[in-house]
VEXDREN-2710 file (C-alpha; in Angstrom, 1 decimal):
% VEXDREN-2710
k/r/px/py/pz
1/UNK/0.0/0.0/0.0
2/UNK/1.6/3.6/-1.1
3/UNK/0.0/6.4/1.1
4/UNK/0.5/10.0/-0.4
5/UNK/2.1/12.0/2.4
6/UNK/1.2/15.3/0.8
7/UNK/-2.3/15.2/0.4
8/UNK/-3.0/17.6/2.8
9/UNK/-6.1/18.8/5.0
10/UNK/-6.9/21.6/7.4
11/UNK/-3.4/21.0/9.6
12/UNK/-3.7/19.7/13.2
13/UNK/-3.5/22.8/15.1
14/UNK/-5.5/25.4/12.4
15/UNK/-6.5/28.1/14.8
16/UNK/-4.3/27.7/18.0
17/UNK/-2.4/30.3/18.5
18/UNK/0.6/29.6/20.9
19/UNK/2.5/32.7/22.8
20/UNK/6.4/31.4/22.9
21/UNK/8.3/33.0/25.9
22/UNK/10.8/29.8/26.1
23/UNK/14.7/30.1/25.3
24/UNK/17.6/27.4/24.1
25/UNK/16.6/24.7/23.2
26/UNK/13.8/22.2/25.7
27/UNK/10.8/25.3/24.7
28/UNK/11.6/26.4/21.6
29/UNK/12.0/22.6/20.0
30/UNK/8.6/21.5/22.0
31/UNK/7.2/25.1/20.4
32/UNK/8.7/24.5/16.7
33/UNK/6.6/20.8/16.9
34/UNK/3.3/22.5/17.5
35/UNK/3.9/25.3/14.9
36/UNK/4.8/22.2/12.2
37/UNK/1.0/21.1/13.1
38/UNK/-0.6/24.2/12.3
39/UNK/-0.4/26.5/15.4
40/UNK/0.0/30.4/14.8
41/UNK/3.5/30.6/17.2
42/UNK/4.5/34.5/18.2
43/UNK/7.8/33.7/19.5
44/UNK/8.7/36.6/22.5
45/UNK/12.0/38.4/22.8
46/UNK/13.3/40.6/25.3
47/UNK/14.7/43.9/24.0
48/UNK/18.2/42.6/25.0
49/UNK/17.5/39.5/23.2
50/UNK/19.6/36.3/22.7
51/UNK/23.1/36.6/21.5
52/UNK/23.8/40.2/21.7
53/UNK/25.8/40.5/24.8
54/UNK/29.6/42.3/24.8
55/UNK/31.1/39.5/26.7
56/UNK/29.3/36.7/23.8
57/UNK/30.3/38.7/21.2
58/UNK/33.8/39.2/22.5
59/UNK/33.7/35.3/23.2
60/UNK/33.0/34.7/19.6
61/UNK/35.7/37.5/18.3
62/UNK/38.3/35.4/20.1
63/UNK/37.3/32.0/18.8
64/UNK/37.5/33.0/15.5
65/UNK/41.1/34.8/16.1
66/UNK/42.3/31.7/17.2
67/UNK/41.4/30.4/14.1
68/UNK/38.0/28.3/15.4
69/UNK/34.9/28.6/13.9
70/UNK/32.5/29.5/16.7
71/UNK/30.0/26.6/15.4
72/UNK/26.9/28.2/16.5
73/UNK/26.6/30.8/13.2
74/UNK/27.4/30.0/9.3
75/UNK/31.0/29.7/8.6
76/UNK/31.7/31.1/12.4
77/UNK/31.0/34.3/11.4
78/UNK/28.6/36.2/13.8
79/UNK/27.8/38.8/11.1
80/UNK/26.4/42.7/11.9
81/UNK/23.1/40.8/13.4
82/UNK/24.4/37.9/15.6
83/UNK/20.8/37.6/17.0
84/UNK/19.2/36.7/13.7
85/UNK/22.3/34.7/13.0
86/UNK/22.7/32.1/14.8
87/UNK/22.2/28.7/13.8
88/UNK/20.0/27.1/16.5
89/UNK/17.9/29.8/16.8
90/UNK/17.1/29.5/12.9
91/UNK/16.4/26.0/13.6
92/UNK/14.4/25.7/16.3
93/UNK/11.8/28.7/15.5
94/UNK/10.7/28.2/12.1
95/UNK/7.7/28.8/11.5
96/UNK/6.6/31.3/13.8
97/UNK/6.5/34.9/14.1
98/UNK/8.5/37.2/15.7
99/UNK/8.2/40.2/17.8
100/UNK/10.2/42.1/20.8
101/UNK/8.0/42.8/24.4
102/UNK/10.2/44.3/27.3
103/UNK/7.9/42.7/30.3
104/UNK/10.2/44.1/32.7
105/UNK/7.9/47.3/32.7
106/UNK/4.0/47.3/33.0
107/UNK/3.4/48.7/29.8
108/UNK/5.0/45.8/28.3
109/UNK/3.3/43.5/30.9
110/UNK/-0.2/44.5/29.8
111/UNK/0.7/44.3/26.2
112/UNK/1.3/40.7/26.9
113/UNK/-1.7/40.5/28.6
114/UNK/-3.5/41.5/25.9
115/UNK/-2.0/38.9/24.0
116/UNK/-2.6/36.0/26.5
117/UNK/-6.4/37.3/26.1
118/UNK/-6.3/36.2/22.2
119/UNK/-4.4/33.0/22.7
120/UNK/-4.3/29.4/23.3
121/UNK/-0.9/28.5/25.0
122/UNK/1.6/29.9/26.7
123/UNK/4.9/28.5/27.2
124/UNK/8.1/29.4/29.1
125/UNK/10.9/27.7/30.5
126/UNK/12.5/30.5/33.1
127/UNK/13.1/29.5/36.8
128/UNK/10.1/29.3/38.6
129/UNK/10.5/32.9/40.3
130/UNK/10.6/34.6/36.8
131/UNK/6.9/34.8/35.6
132/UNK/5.4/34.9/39.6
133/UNK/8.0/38.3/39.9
134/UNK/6.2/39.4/36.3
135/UNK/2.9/38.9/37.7
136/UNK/2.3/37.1/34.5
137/UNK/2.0/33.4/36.2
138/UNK/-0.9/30.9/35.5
139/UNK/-3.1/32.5/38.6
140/UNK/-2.9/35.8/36.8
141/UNK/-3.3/34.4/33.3
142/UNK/-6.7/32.3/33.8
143/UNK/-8.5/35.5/35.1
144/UNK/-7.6/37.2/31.6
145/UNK/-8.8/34.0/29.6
146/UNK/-9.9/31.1/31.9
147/UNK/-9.8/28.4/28.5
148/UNK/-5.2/29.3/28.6
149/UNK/-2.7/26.5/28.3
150/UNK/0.3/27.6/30.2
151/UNK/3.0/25.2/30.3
152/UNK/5.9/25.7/32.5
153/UNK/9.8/24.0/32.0
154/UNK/11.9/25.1/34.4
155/UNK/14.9/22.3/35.1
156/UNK/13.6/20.8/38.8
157/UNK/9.6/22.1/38.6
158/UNK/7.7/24.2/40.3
159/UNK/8.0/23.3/43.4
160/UNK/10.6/21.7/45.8
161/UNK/14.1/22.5/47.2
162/UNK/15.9/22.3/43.9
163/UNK/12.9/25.0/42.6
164/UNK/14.5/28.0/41.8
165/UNK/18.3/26.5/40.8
166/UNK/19.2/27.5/37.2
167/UNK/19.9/24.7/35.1
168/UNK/20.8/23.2/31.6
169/UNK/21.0/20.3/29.8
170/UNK/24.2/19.9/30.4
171/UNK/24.0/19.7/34.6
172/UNK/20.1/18.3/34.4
173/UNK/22.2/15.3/32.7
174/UNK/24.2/14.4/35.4
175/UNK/20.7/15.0/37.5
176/UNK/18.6/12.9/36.0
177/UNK/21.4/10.0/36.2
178/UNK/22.5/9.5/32.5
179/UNK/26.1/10.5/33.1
180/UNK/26.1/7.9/36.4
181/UNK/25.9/4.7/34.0
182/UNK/28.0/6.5/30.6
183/UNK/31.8/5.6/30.2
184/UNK/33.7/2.6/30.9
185/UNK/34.4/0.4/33.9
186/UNK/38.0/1.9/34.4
187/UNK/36.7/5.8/34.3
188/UNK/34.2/8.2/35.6
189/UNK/31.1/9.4/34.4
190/UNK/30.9/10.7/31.3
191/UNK/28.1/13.7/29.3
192/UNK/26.6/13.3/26.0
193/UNK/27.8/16.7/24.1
194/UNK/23.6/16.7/22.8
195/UNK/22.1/18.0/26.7
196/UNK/20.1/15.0/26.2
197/UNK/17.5/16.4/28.7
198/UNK/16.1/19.1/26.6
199/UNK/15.3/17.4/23.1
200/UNK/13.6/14.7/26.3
201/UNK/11.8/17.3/27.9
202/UNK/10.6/19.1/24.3
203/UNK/8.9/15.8/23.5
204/UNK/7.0/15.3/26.7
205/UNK/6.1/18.6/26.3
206/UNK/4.5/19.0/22.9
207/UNK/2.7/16.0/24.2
208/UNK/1.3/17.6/27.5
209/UNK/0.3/20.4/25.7
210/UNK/-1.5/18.5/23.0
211/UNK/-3.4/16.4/25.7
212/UNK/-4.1/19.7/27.5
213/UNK/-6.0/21.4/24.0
214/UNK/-7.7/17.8/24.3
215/UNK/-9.0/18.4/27.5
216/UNK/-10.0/21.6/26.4
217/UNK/-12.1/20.8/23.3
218/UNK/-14.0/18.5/25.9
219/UNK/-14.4/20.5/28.9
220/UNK/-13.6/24.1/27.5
221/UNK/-11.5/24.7/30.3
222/UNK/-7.9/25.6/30.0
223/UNK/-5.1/24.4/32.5
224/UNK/-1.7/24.6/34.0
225/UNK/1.2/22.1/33.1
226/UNK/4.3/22.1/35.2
227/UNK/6.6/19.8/33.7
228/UNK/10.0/19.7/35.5
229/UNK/13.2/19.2/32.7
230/UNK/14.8/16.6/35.5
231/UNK/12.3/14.3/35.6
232/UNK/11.7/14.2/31.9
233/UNK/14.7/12.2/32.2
234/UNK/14.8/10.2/34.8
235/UNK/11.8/8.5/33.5
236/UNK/14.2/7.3/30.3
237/UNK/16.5/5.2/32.9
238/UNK/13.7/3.1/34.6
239/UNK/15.5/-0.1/34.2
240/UNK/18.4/1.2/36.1
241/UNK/16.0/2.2/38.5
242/UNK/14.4/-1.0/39.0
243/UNK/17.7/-2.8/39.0
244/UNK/18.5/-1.3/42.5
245/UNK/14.8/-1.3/43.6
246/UNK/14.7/-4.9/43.2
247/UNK/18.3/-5.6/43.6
248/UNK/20.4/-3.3/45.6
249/UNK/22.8/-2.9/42.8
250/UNK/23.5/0.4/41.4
251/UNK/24.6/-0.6/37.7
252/UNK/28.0/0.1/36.7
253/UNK/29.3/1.7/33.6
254/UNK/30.1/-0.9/30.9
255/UNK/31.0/1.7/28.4
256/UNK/30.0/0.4/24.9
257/UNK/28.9/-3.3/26.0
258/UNK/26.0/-4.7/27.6
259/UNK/25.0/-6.8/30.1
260/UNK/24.6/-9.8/28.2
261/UNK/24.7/-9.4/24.7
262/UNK/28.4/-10.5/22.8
263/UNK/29.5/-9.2/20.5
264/UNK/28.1/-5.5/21.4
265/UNK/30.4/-2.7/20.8
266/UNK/31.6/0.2/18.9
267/UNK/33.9/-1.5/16.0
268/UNK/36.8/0.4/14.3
269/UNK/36.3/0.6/10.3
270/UNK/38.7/1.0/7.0
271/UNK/39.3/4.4/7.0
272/UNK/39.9/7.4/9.2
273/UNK/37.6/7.9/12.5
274/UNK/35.4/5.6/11.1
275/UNK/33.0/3.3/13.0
276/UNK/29.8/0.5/13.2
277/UNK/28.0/-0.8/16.0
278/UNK/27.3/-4.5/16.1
279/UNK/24.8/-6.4/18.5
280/UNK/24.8/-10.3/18.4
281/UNK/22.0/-11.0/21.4
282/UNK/21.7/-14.7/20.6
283/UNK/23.4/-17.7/19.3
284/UNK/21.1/-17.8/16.0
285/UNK/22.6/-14.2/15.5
286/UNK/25.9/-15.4/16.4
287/UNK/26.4/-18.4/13.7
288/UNK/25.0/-15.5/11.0
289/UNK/27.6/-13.1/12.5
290/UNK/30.1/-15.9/11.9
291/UNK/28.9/-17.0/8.6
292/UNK/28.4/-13.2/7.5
293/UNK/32.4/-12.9/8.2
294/UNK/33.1/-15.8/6.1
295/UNK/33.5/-18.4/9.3
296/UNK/37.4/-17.6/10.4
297/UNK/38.8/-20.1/12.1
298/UNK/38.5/-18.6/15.3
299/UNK/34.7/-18.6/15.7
300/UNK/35.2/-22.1/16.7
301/UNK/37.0/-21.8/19.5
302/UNK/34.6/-23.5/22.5
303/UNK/34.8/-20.1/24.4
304/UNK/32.8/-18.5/22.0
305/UNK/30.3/-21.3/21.5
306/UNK/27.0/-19.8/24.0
307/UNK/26.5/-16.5/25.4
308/UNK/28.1/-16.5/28.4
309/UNK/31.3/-18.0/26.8
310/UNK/31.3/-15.0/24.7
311/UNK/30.4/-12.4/27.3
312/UNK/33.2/-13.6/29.4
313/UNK/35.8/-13.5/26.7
314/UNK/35.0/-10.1/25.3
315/UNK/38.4/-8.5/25.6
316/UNK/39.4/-11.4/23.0
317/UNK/36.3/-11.2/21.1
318/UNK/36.3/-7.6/20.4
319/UNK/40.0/-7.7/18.7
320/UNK/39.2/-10.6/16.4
321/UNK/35.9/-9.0/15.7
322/UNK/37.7/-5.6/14.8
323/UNK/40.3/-7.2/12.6
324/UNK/37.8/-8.0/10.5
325/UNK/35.5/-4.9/10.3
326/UNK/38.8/-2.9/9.8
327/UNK/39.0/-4.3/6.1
328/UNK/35.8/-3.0/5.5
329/UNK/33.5/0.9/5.1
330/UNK/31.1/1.2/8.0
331/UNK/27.9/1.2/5.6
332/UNK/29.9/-2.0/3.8
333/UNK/29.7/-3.8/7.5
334/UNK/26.6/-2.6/8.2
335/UNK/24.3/-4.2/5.1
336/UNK/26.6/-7.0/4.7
337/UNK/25.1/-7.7/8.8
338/UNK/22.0/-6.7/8.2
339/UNK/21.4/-8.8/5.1
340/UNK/22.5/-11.6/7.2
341/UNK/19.7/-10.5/10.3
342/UNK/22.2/-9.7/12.6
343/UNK/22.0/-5.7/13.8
344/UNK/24.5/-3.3/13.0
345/UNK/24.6/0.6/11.9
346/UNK/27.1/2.7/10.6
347/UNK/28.3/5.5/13.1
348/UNK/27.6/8.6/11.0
349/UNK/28.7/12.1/11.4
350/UNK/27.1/15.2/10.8
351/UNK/28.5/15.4/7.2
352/UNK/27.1/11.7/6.9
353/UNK/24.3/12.5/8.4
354/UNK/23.4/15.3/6.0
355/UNK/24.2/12.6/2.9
356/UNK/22.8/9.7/4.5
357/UNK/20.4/7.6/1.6
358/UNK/17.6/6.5/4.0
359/UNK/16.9/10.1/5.0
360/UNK/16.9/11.5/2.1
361/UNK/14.6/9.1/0.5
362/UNK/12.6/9.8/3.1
363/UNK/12.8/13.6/3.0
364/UNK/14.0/14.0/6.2
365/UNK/16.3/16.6/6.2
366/UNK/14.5/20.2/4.8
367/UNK/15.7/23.3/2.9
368/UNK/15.4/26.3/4.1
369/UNK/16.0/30.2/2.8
370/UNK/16.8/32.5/4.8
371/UNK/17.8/36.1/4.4
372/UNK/19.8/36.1/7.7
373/UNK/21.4/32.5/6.6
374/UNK/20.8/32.0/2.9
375/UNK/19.9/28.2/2.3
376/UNK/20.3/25.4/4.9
377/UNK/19.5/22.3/5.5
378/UNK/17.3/21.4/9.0
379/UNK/16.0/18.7/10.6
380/UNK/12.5/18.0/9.6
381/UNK/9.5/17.1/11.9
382/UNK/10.3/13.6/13.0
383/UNK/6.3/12.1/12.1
384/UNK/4.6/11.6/8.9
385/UNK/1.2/11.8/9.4
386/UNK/-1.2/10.5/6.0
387/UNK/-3.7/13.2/6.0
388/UNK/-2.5/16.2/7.8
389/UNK/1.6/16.4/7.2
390/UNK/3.7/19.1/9.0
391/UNK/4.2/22.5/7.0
392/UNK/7.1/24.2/6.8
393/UNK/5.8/28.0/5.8
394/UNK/8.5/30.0/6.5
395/UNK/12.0/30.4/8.2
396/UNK/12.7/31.6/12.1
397/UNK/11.4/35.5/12.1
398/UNK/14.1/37.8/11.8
399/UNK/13.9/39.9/15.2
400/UNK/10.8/41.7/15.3
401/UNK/9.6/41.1/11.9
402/UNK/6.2/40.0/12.5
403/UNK/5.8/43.8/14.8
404/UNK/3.2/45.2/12.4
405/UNK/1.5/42.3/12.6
406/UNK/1.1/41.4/15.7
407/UNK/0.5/44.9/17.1
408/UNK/-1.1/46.3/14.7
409/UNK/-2.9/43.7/13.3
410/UNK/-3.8/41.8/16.8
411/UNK/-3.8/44.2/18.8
412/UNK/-5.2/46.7/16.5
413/UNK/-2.6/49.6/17.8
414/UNK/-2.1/52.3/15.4
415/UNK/1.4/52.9/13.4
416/UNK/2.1/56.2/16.0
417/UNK/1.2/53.8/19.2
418/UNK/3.6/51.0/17.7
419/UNK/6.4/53.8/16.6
420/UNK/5.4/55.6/20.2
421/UNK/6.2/51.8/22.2
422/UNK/9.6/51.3/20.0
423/UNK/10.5/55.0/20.7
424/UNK/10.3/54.1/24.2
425/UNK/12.0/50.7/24.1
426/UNK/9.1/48.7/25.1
427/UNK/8.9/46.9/21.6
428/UNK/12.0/47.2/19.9
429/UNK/13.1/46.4/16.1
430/UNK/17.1/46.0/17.2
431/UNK/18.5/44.6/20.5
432/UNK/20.7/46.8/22.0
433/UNK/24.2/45.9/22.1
434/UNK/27.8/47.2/22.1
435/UNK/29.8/45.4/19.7
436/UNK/33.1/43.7/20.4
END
């Protein structure tokens, strides 16, 4: 059966309009999901917005003197408007519009509220204290519209001892216990360089929201969502969990192997920096592993005849199983095992990545032009949906580029009472900043 992914019908989230206060990377990836599926997204800068800072633009100025690309704009180069520049930013608020509120002053406060009144969902991922100290919190918000969403991301939750800590991705890690069982027996804990937590907690939260406009089109009554980064990611480790709950062992790091499976590892490959993984998790798999290598003489060796033989003599295995892979590309090793049933994948790098056949059959990867950028290649939305496909309209706003719009046109402000507010740095169409 062939299904046509681009016959298209009113998209998911026609009509829900979405108010984006969220920054990095766990609000504005959860955000960028809805607005795939339809929602009308006004992403919300500060005046002082993003990467405009002397000291980050000095940071960047010495990267690139050094003769490093700063990898966070094109070709390392921060350009005269860093803050429509940079690459993650371009990525992660596509399709939405764009506009500059200052909520640190009540002017800008009740221009927000304004907003909330028209709107669906709210989201932000501050520290707790940041929207109660705005007077904009959820208590404040319902008695402007009683049917708002807000959803709430801060790293520990809304409540708690941990509440008002600042965190990222890259400490909520260690929090939520992934770095405790990464890197080998011999060493300490390692980090993933991806802050695994905040791709985590974007998921669970496009989810929470989407089961929150459920409850909605039921009941008619909006809610509040506190959804805490930390624990978006402890819920990923639950076997390691249950291991000590039911055994008293915390589990130790085993670096690339596993606890039963052998051969399981990361496998050097013909070539430089170039890798597969292989899994063998039974002894079927194991005699098509062997006969997939050509049956070498040393796959009959009575050590490696069952599982635990195997497991016990990885040090061993693992050499003879590299001297082989070594003669051979990673995509060679990987369909040469897969055509035999047993799993493997070729470890691919972003260049790879980029090139890699399955995704682009599959249209993964999307183009997109920007006049901040010029064309580049994103990730796309990771579910294809028959009927209603995601639809990529346009390219992250440049900074207050959607003002006219959304104050005028919202709002219904006149063009004196928009020029008035930028006059007066409540809107603004520039961040400040001092260059280094």
């Amino acid at each position: 059966m062939t299904i046509d992914f681009n016959m298209t019908e009113k998209a998911v989230l026609d009509g829900v309009r979405v108010l984006d206060l969220s920054r990095v990377w766990s609000g504005p990836m959860a955000v960028r999901m809805l607005a795939d599926m339809g929602a009308e997204v006004i992403l919300i800068d500060a005046p002082q917005a993003r990467v405009t800072t002397p000291e980050y633009l000095q940071m960047v100025k010495q990267f690139r003197a050094a003769g490093r690309h700063y990898p966070y704009f094109p070709d390392g180069d921060p350009g005269d408007e860093p803050w429509n520049r940079q690459g993650s930013y371009n990525d992660f608020n596509r399709n939405k519009l764009g506009i500059t509120l200052n909520l640190a002053v009540e002017e800008g406060r009740e221009l927000f509220k304004r907003l909330v009144k028209v709107s669906d969902v709210v989201v932000e991922n501050f520290t707790p204290r940041v929207m109660k100290n705005f007077g904009l919190d959820y208590t404040v918000l319902k008695e402007i519209n009683p049917a708002i969403i807000m959803i709430s991301l801060p790293g520990y939750g809304m409540n708690g001892p941990y509440r008002d800590y600042p965190a990222y991705g890259t400490t909520l890690e260690q929090h939520a216990g992934f770095s405790s069982v990464m890197g080998y027996p011999d060493s300490g804990p390692y980090r993933t360089q991806s802050t695994y937590v905040d791709p985590v907690a974007s998921v669970n939260a496009t989810s929470a929201v989407m089961l929150a406009l459920l409850y909605r089109r039921h009941t008619g009554k909006g809610q509040y969502i506190d959804l805490a980064q930390v624990e978006a990611g402890v819920t990923l480790l639950g076997e390691v969990i249950l291991d000590y709950s039911m055994n008293g062992r915390v589990p130790q790091r085993l670096g690339n192997r596993h606890t039963f499976m052998a051969p399981h590892g990361c496998y050097r490959c013909r070539g430089d920096d170039v890798w597969v993984t292989i899994a063998v998790g039974t002894d079927e798999e194991w005699h098509a592993f062997c006969d997939a290598m050509g049956n070498p003489l040393w796959t009959e060796e009575t050590k490696f005849a069952d599982q635990l033989g195997r497991w016990h003599h990885q040090d061993e295995l693992d050499r003879l199983v590299q001297a082989w892979t070594v003669l051979h590309g990673h995509y060679e090793v990987m369909h040469i095992l897969q055509a035999a049933g047993v799993a493997a994948g070729a470890v691919l790098n972003a260049k790879e990545l980029l090139a890699d056949p399955q995704l682009k059959e599959r249209a993964y990867f999307i183009e997109q032009d920007s006049p901040s950028v010029g064309k580049r290649p994103y990730p796309g939305f990771p579910v294809k949906l028959s009927r209603t496909p995601p639809v990529y309209r346009r390219p992250a706003p440049r900074v207050d580029e959607h003002t006219d719009f959304v104050f005028g046109g919202l709002l219904g402000l006149t063009k004196e009472e928009i020029a008035d507010l930028m006059e007066r740095r409540i809107i603004g169409n520039r961040p400040p900043v001092t260059q280094a």
